[in-house]
TORLUMLO-657927 format. One record per residue (C-alpha): residue number from 0; x, y, z. Coordinates in nm, 2 decimals. Layout:
! residues N
{num: NUM | u: X | v: Y | w: Z}
...
END
This chain:
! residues 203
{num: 0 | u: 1.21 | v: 2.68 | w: 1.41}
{num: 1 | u: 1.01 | v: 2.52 | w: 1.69}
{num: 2 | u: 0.99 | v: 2.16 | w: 1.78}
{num: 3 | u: 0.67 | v: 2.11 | w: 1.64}
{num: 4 | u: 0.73 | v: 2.25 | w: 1.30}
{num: 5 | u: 1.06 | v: 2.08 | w: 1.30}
{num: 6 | u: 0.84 | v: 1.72 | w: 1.35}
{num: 7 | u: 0.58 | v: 1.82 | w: 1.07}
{num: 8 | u: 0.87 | v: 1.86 | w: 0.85}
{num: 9 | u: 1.02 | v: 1.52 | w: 0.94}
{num: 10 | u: 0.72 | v: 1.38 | w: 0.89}
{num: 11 | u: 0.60 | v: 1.53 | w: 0.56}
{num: 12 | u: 0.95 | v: 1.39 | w: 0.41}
{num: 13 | u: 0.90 | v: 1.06 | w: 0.54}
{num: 14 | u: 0.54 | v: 1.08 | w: 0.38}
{num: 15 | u: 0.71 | v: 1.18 | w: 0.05}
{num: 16 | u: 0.99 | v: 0.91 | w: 0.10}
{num: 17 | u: 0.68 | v: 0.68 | w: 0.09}
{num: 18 | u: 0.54 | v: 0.78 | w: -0.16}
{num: 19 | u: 0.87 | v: 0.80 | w: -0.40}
{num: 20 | u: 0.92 | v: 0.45 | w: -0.28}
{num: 21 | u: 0.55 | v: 0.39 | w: -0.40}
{num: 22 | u: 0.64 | v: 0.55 | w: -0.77}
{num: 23 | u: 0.94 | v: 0.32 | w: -0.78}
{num: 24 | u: 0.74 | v: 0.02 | w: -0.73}
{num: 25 | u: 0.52 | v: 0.08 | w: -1.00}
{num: 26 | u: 0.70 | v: 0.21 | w: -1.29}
{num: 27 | u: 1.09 | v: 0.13 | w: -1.18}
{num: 28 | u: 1.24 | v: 0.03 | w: -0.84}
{num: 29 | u: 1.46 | v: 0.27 | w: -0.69}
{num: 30 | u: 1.76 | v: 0.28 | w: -0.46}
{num: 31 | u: 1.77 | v: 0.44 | w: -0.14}
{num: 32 | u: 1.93 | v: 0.78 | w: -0.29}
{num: 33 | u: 1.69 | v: 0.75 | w: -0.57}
{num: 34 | u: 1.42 | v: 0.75 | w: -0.33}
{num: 35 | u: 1.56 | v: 1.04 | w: -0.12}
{num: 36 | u: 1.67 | v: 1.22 | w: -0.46}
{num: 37 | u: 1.27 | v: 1.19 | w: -0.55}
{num: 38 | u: 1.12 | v: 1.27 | w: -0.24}
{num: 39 | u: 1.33 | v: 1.62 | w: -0.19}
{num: 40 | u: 1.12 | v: 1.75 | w: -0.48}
{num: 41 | u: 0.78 | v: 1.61 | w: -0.46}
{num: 42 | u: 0.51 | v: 1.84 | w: -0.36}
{num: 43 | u: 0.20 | v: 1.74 | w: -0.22}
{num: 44 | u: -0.15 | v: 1.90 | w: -0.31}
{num: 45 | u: -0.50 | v: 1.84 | w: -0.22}
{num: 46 | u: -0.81 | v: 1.92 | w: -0.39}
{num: 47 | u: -1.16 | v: 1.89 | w: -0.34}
{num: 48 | u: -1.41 | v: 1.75 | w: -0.55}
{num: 49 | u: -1.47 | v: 1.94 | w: -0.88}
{num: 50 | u: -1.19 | v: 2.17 | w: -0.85}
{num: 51 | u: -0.95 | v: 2.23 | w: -1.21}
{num: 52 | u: -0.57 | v: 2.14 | w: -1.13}
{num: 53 | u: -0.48 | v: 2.26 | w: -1.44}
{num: 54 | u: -0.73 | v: 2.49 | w: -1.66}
{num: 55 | u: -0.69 | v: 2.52 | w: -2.02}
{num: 56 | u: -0.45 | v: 2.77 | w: -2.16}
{num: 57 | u: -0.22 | v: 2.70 | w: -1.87}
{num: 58 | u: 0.15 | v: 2.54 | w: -1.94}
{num: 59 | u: 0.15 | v: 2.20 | w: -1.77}
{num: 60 | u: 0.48 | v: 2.20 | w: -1.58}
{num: 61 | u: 0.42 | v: 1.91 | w: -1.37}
{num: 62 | u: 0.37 | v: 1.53 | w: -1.38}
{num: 63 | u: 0.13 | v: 1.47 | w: -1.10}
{num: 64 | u: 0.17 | v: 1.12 | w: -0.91}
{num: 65 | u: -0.25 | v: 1.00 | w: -0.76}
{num: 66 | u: -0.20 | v: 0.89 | w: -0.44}
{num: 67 | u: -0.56 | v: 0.90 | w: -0.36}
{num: 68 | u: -0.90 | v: 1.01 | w: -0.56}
{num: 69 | u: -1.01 | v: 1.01 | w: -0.92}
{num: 70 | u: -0.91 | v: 1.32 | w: -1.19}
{num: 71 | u: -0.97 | v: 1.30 | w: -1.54}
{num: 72 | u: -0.80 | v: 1.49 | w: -1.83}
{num: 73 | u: -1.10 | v: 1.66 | w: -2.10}
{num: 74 | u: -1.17 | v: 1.90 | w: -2.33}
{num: 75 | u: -1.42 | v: 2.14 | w: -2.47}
{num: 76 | u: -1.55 | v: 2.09 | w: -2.87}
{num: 77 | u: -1.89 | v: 2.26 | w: -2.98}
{num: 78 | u: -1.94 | v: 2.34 | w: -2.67}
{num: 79 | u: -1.93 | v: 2.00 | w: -2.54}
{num: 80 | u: -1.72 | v: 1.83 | w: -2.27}
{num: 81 | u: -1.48 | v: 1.52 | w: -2.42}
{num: 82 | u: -1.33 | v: 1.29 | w: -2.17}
{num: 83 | u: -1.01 | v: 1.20 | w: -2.28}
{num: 84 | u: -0.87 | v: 1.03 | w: -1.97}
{num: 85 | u: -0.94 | v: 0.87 | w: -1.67}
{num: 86 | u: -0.62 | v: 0.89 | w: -1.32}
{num: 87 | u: -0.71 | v: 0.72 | w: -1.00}
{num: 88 | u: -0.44 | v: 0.58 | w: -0.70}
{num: 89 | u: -0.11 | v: 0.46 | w: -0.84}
{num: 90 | u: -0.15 | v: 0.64 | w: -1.18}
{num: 91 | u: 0.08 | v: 0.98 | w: -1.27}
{num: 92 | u: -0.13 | v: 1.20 | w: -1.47}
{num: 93 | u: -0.01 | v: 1.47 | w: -1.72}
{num: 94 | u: -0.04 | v: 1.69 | w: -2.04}
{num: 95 | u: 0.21 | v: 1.55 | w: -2.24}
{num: 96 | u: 0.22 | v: 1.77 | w: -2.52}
{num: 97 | u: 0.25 | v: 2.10 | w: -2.31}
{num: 98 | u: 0.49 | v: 1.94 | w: -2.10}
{num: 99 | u: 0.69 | v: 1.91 | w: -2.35}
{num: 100 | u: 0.67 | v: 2.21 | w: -2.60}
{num: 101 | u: 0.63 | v: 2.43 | w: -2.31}
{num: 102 | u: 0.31 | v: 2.50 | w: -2.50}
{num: 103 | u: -0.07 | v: 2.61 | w: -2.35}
{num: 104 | u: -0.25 | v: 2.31 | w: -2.27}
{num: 105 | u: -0.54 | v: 2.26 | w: -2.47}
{num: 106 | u: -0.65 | v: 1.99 | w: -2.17}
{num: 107 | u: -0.81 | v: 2.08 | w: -1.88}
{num: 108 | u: -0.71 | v: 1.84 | w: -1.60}
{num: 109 | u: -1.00 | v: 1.80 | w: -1.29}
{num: 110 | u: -1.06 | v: 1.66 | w: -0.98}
{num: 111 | u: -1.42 | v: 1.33 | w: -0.97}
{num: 112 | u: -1.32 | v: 1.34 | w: -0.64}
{num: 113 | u: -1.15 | v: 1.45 | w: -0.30}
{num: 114 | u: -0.79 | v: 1.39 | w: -0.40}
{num: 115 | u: -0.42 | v: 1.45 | w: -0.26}
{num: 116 | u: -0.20 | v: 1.45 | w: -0.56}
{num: 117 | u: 0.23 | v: 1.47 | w: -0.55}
{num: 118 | u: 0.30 | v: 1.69 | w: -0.78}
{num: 119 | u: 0.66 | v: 1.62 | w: -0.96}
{num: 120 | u: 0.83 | v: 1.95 | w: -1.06}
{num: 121 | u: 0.95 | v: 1.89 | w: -1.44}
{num: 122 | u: 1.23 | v: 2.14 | w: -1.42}
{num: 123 | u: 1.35 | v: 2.00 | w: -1.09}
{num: 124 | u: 1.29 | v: 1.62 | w: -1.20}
{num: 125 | u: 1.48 | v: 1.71 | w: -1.53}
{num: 126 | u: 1.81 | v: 1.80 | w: -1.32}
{num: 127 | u: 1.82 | v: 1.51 | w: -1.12}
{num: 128 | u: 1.80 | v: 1.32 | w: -1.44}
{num: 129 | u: 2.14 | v: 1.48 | w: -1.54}
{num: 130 | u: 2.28 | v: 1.30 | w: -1.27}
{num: 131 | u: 2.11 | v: 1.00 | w: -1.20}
{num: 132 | u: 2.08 | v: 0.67 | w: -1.45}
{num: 133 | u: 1.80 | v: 0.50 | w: -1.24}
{num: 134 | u: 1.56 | v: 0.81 | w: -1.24}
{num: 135 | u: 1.64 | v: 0.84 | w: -1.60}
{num: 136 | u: 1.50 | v: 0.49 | w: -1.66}
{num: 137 | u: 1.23 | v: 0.60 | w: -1.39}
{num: 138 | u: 1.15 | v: 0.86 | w: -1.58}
{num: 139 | u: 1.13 | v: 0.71 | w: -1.94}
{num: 140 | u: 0.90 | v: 0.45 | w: -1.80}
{num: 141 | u: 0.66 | v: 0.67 | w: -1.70}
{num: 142 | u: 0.67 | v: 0.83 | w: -2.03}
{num: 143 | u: 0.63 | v: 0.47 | w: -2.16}
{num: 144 | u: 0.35 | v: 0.43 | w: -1.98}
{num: 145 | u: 0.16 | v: 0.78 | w: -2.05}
{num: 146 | u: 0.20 | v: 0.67 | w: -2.43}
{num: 147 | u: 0.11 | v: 0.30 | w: -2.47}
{num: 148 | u: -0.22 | v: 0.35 | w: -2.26}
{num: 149 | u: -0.28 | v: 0.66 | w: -2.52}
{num: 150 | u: -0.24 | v: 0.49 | w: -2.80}
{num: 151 | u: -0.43 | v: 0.20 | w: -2.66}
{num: 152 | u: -0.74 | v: 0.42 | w: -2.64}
{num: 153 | u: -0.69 | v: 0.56 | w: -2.98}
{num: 154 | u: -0.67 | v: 0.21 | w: -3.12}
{num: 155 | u: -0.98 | v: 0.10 | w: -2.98}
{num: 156 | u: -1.17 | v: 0.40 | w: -3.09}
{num: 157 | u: -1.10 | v: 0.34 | w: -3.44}
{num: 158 | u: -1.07 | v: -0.07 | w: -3.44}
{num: 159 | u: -1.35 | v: -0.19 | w: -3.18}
{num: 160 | u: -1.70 | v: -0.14 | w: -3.18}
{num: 161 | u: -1.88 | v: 0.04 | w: -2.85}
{num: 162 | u: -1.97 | v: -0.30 | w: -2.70}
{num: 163 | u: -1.60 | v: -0.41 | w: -2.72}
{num: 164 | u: -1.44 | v: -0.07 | w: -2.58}
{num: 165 | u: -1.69 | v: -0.07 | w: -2.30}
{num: 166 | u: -1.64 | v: -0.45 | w: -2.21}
{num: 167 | u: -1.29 | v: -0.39 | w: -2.24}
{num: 168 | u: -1.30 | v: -0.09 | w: -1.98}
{num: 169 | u: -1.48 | v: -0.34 | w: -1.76}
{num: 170 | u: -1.22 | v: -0.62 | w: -1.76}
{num: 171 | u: -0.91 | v: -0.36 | w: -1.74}
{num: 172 | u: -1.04 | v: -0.04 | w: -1.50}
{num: 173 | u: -1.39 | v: -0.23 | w: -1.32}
{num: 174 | u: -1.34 | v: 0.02 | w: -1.04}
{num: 175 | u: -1.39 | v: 0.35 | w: -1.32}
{num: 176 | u: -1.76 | v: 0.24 | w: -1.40}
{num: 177 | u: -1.83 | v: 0.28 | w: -0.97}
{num: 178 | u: -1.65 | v: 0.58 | w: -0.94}
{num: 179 | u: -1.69 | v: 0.82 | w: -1.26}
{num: 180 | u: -2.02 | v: 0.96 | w: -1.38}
{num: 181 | u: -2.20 | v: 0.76 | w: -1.69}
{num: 182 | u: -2.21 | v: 1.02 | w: -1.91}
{num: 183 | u: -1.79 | v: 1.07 | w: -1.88}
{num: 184 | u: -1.72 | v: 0.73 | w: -1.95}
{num: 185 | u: -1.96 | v: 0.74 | w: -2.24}
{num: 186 | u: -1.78 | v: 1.00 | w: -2.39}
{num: 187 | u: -1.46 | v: 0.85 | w: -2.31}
{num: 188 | u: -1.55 | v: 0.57 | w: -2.50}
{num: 189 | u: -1.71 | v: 0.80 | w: -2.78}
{num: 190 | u: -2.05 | v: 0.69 | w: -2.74}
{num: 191 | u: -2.36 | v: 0.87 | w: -2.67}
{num: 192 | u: -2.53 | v: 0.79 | w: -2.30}
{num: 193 | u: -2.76 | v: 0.60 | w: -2.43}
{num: 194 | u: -2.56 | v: 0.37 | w: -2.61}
{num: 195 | u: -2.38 | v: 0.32 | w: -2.28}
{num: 196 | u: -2.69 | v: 0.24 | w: -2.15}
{num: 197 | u: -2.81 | v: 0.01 | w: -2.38}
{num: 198 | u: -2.45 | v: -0.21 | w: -2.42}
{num: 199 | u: -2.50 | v: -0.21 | w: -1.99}
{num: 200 | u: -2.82 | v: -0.37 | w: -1.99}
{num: 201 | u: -2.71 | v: -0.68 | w: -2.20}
{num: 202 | u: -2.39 | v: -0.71 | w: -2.05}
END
């Protein structure tokens, strides 16, 4: 190994020493070996606008941490796209189901923008949870999180009308109506474009 490889290596781990530190900070702090622990398996990934990290049919096998850009998890019924969720910086993005079951995933996950993603190996993250309490709490936060904001969007869908889900999108994730396409969030919110358009103008 040269000298030069042997620095990009260095660096790349502190980068993903960083970014575990990062992970902690948001869902559940971490200890120095936690951090290190974290780091050794993350895996960093970049894609450009409009590319498909994970196509349907595929087996989701790893929780991906957003360190910058905007995906978004959808579907296909009739022949129609369905935006079921929105990821941007600080978020961890996932098909849950598939991740679990080991099942094809029946979401397709996909890039709104330029975006450098960490991707957290489940198998690998699994084994250090045999071992370690605070990644196990790390770990079940994260899940926490995945399944409160789910069920969050599934309340307001049946309990609010259009003008409340979109004025609550506004108040909680401002930045999503600047940075995702109209016609996504519309269907995010299950409304047509035009009632997007229409609720916009009053607000």
């Amino acid at each position: 190994m040269n000298r030069n490889t042997s620095i990009t290596q260095r660096t790349d781990y502190e980068h993903a020493r960083e970014v575990a530190r990062e992970i902690g900070r948001i869902y559940n702090a971490l200890s120095p070996e936690g951090i290190a622990e974290l780091a050794g398996i993350l895996v960093p990934v970049k894609y450009k606008k409009g590319e498909i990290v994970l196509p349907e049919g595929e087996v989701c096998r790893y929780m991906y941490y957003v360190q910058k850009g905007l995906v978004r998890q959808y579907y296909y019924k009739n022949g129609k796209e369905v935006t079921e969720h929105f990821s941007y910086e600080g978020r961890i993005v996932m098909c849950i189901e598939s991740l679990f079951t080991g099942c094809p995933s029946r979401l397709i996950i996909g890039t709104l923008e330029n975006t450098v993603l960490w991707a957290i190996p489940i198998d690998a993250f699994q084994r250090l949870l045999e071992h370690h309490m605070e990644l196990n709490k790390l770990y079940r936060r994260i899940i926490e999180h995945a399944l409160i904001s789910s069920q969050w969007h599934a309340d307001a869908q049946r309990f609010e009308r259009a003008a409340d889900r979109y004025d609550r999108l506004l108040r909680q994730y401002p930045e999503l109506i600047l940075r995702a396409p109209m016609h996504m969030i519309a269907s995010y919110l299950q409304m047509t474009p035009e009632t997007l358009s229409r609720i916009r103008n009053k607000v």
